[in-house]
C-alpha positions in Angstrom: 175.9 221.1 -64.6 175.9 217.4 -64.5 178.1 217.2 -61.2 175.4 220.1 -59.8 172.4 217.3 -60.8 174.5 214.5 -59.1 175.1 215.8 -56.2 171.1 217.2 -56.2 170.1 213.1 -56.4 172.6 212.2 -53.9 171.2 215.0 -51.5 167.9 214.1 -52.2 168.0 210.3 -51.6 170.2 210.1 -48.7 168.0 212.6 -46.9 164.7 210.8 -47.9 166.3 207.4 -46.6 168.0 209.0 -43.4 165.0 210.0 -41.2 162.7 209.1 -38.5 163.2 205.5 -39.0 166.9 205.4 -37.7 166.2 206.1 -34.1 164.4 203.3 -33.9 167.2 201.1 -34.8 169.0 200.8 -31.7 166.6 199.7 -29.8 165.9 196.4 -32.9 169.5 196.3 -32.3 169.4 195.8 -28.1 166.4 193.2 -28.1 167.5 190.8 -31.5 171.6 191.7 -30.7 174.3 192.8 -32.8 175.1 190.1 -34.8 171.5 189.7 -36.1 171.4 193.4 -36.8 174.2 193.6 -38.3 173.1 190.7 -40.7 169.7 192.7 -41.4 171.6 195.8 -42.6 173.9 194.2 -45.2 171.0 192.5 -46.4 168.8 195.3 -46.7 171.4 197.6 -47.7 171.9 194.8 -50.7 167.8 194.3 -51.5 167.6 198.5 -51.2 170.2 198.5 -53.8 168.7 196.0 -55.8 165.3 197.6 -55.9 166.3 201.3 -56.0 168.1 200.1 -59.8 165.0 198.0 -61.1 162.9 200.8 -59.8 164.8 203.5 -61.4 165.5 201.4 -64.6 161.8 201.3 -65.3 161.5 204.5 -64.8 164.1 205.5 -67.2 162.6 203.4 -69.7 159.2 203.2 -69.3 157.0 206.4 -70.9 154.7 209.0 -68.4 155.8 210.1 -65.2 153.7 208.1 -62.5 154.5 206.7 -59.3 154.6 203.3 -58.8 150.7 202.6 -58.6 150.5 204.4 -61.8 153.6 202.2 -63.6 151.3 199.1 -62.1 148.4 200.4 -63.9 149.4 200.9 -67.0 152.2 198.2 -67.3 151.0 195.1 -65.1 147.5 195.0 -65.1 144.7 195.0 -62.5 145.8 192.9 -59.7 149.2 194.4 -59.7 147.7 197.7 -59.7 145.4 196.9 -56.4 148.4 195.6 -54.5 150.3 198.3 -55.1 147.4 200.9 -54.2 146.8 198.5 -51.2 150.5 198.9 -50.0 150.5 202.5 -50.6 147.4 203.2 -49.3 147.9 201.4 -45.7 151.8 202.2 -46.3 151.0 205.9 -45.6 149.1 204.9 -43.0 151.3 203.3 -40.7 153.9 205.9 -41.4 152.1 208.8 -40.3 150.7 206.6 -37.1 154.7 205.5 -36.5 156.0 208.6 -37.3 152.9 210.6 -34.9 153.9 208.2 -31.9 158.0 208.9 -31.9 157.1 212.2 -32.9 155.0 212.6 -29.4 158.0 210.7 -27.7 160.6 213.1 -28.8 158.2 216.3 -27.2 157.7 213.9 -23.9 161.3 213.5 -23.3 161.8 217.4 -24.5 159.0 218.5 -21.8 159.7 215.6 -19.3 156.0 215.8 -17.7 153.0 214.7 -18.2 151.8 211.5 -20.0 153.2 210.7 -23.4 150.0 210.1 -25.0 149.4 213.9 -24.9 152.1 214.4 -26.6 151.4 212.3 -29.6 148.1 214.2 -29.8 149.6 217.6 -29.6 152.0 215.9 -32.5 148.9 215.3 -34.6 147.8 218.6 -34.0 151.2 220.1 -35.0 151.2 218.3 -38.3 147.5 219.0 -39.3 148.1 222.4 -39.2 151.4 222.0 -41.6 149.8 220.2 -44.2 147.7 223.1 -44.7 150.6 225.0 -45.8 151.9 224.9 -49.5 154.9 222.4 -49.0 155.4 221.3 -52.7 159.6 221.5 -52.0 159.3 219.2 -49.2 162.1 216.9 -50.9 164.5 219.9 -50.5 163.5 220.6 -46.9 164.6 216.9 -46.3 167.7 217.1 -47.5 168.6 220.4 -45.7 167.4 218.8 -42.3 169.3 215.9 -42.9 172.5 217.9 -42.8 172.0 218.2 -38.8 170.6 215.1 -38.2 173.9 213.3 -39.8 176.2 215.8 -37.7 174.3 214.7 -34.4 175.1 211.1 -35.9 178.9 211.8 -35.8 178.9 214.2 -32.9 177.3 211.7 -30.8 179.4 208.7 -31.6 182.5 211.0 -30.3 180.9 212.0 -27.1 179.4 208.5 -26.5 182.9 206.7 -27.3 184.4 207.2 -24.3 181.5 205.7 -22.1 181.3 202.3 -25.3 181.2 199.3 -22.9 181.1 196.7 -25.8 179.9 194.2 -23.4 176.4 195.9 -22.6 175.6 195.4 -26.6 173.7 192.2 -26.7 175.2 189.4 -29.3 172.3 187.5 -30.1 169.1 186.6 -29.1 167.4 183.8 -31.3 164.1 184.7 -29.4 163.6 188.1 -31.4 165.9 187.4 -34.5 163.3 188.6 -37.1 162.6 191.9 -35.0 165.1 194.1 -37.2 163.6 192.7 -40.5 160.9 195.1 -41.1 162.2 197.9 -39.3 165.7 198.2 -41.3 163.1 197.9 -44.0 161.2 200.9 -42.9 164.9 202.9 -42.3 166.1 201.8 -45.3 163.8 203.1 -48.0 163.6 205.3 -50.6 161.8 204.4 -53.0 159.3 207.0 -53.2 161.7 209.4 -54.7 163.5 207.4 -57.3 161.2 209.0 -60.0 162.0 212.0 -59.0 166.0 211.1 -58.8 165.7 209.8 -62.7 163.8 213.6 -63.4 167.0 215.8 -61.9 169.1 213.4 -63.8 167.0 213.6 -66.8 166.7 210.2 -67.6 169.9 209.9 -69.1 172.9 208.6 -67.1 172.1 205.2 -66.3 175.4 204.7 -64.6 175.6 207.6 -62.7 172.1 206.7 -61.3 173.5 203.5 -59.9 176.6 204.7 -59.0 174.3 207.3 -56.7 172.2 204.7 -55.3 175.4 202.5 -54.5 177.3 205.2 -52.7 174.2 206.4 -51.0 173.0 202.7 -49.5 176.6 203.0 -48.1 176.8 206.0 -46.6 173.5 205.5 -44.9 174.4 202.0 -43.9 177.5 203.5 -42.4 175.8 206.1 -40.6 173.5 204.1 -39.2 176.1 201.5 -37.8 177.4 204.3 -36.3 174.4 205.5 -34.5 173.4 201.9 -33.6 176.8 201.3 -31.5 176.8 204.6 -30.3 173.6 204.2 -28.3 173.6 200.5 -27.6 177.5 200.7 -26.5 176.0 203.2 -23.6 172.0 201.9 -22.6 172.7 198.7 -23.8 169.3 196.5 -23.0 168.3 199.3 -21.3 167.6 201.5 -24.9 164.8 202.9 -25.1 162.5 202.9 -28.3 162.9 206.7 -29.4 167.2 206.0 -28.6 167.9 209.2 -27.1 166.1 209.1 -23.4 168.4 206.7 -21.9 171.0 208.6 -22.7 170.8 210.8 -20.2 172.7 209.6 -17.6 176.0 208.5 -18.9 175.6 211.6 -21.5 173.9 214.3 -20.0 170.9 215.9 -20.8 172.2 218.4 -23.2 172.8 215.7 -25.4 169.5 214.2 -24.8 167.7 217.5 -25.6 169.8 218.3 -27.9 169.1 214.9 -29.8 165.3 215.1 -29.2 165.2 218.0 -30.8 166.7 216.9 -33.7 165.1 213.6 -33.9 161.7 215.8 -33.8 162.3 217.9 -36.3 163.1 215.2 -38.7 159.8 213.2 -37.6 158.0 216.2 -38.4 159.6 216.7 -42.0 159.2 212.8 -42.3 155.4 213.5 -41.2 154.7 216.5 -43.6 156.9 214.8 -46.3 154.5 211.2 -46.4 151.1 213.5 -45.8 151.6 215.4 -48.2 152.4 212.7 -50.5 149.5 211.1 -49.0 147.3 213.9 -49.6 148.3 214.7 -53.7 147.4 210.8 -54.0 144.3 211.6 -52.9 143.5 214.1 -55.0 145.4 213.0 -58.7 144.7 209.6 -58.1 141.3 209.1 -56.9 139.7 212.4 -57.2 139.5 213.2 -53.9 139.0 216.8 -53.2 141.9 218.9 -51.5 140.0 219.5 -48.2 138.8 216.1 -48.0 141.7 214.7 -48.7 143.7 216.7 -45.5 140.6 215.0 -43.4 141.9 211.4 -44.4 145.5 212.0 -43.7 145.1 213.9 -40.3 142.2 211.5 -39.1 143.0 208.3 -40.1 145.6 207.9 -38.2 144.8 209.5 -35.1 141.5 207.0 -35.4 144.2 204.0 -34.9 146.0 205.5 -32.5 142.3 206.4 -30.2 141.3 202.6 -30.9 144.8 201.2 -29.2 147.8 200.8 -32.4 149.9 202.1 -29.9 153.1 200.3 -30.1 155.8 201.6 -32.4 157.8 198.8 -32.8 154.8 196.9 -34.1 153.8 199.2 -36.6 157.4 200.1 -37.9 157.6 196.8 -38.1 154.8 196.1 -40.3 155.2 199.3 -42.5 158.6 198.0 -43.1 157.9 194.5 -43.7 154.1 193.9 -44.9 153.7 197.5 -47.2 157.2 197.5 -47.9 157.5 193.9 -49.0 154.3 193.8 -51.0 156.1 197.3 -53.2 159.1 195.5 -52.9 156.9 192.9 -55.3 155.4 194.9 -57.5 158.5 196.8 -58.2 160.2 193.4 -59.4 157.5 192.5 -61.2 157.7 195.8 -63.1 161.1 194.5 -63.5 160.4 191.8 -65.0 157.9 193.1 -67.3 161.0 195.4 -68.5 163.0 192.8 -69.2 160.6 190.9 -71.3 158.8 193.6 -73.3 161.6 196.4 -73.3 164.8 197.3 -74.9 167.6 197.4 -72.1 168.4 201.2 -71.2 171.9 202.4 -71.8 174.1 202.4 -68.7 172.5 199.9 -66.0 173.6 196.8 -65.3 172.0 194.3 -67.2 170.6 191.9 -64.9 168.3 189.2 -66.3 164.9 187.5 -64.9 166.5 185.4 -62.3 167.7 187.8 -59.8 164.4 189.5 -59.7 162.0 186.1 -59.3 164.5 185.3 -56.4 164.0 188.6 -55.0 160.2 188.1 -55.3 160.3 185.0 -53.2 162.3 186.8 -50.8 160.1 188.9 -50.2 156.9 186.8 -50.4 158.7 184.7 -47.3 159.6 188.2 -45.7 155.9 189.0 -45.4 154.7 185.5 -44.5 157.3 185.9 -41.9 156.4 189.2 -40.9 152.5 188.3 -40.5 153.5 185.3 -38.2 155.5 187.5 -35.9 152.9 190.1 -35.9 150.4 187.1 -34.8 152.8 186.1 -31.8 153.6 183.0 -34.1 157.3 183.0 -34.5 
């Protein structure tokens, strides 16, 4: 029974982390270069650790099951509890505006006609329709579509191996070295499941819930390394921001189809995974009614995309490194508040105040970066 719980959280967090986010990778990859990438995803994969375990410590120890506005709330006070509404709030946002766009690429280069932005509107349309159905196991649905997504990972690197010229990957390009930062962010994430990770393990194996997260941040790290030099070994500067398209000539286009297809479908389980979230917010949280609250979370970002947030990069980028740096903060400061007010829960490691203030100020320089390179400042 324990080993059947295990291996339910390590489904469940690999295929909440492994998603939409990944194809956009390559392309971070061919315009900041492999060396700067390949800084970014140790580091990440380090922070993602670091914050999954403080994350999922609290939760063990602290009473209620919330999500993390709710633990700010209760726990840290009112400012803590607007910042992490703010996040969450514009965090869903950009998601479903990032994930509508690539979701609308995927169907242009499936349908190769027409103009893209179609597409992204026939997206939209897709997913308001499916966030009118009953979707409550959503989490499981991610996991089972994550099992084709990470054989395309592996399938393509064997058919792409032969045509690897390691020269077309870029090295390094100082000029766009922060470009990976938010968007390994974005990949990278799973926070928004840890609570429920810590309920399928009961709250009881410390341990084991670290040992999870460890061997999951490393399996998707891996994954994705492979993915990245699979694509950028063949387009090279020539990728394309939705990975697949350019593809096609050294590949074929069954490949390219065939990976469109699959990089659509898990948009689309990304999409009704964060609406739906978005939507039982809504409702639990601020009272919104159900039918209003599918209004918000079709419209709101369809209304960005009509008044011009139209590039992807941008806004994976600023999900990643503006919402996801300012939970990244209030999940250390939960952290903190642990350490100071809280007896230490059996079975994590024991790290002390230090490590998460450092983290803070990581972050806090991640998203002063992260504004400045959205500004065309750095």
């Amino acid at each position: 029974m324990r080993i059947h719980r295990e291996l339910d959280s390590l489904g469940l967090l690999v295929g909440t982390i492994i998603g939409a986010g990944m194809f956009v990778l390559p392309y971070a990859t061919a315009q900041a270069g492999i060396v700067w990438a390949g800084i970014y995803l140790v580091v990440v994969t380090v922070l993602m650790f670091f914050l999954h375990t403080l994350y999922g410590e609290a939760v063990y120890i602290l009473d209620g099951n919330h999500r993390l506005p709710g633990y700010a709330r209760l726990h840290l006070g009112r400012t803590s509890s607007y910042l992490a509404t703010f996040s969450l709030f514009f965090g869903f946002i950009a998601a479903l505006l990032a994930y509508g766009i690539l979701g609308g690429e995927f169907l242009h280069v499936l349908a190769r006609a027409g103009d893209a932005s179609y597409y992204v509107f026939a997206f939209f349309i897709i997913g308001a329709f499916g966030l009118l159905l009953n979707l409550e196991r959503i989490g499981w649905i991610a996991f089972l579509l994550t099992i084709p997504l990470v054989f395309f990972i592996l399938v393509l690197a064997a058919l792409a191996f032969p045509h690897i010229e390691w020269t077309r990957i870029p090295i390094m390009n100082n000029a766009k070295w922060f470009l990976p930062y938010g968007i390994f962010l974005f990949a990278t994430s799973g926070v928004s499941t840890i609570p429920e990770i810590a309920q399928v393990l009961q709250k009881k194996q410390g341990r084991v819930f670290e040992k999870i997260v460890l061997l999951s941040g490393g399996l998707v790290a891996f994954l994705y390394a492979v993915f990245i030099v699979s694509v950028v070994g063949v387009t090279g500067a020539g990728t394309t921001t939705e990975a697949v398209e350019g593809l096609v000539e050294s590949l074929g286009p069954s490949v390219v189809i065939i990976g469109a297809l699959i990089g659509f479908l898990a948009v689309a389980r990304a999409y009704l995974a964060i609406g739906l979230d978005f939507r039982n917010t809504l409702m639990y949280d601020f009272s919104v009614t159900k039918a209003r609250a599918w209004v918000m979370v079709v419209t709101l970002p369809v209304g960005l995309y009509m008044m011009g947030a139209k590039n992807l990069i941008d806004i994976i980028s600023t999900a990643g490194g503006i919402m996801g740096g300012l939970d990244a903060i209030v999940i250390l400061l939960l952290a903190i508040h642990v350490r100071k007010h809280k007896t230490h829960p059996r079975g994590f490691i024991p790290v002390g105040i230090l490590v998460p203030k450092i983290l803070i100020a990581v972050f806090v320089v991640g998203i002063f970066y992260q504004v400045l390179y959205a500004l065309g400042a750095v």
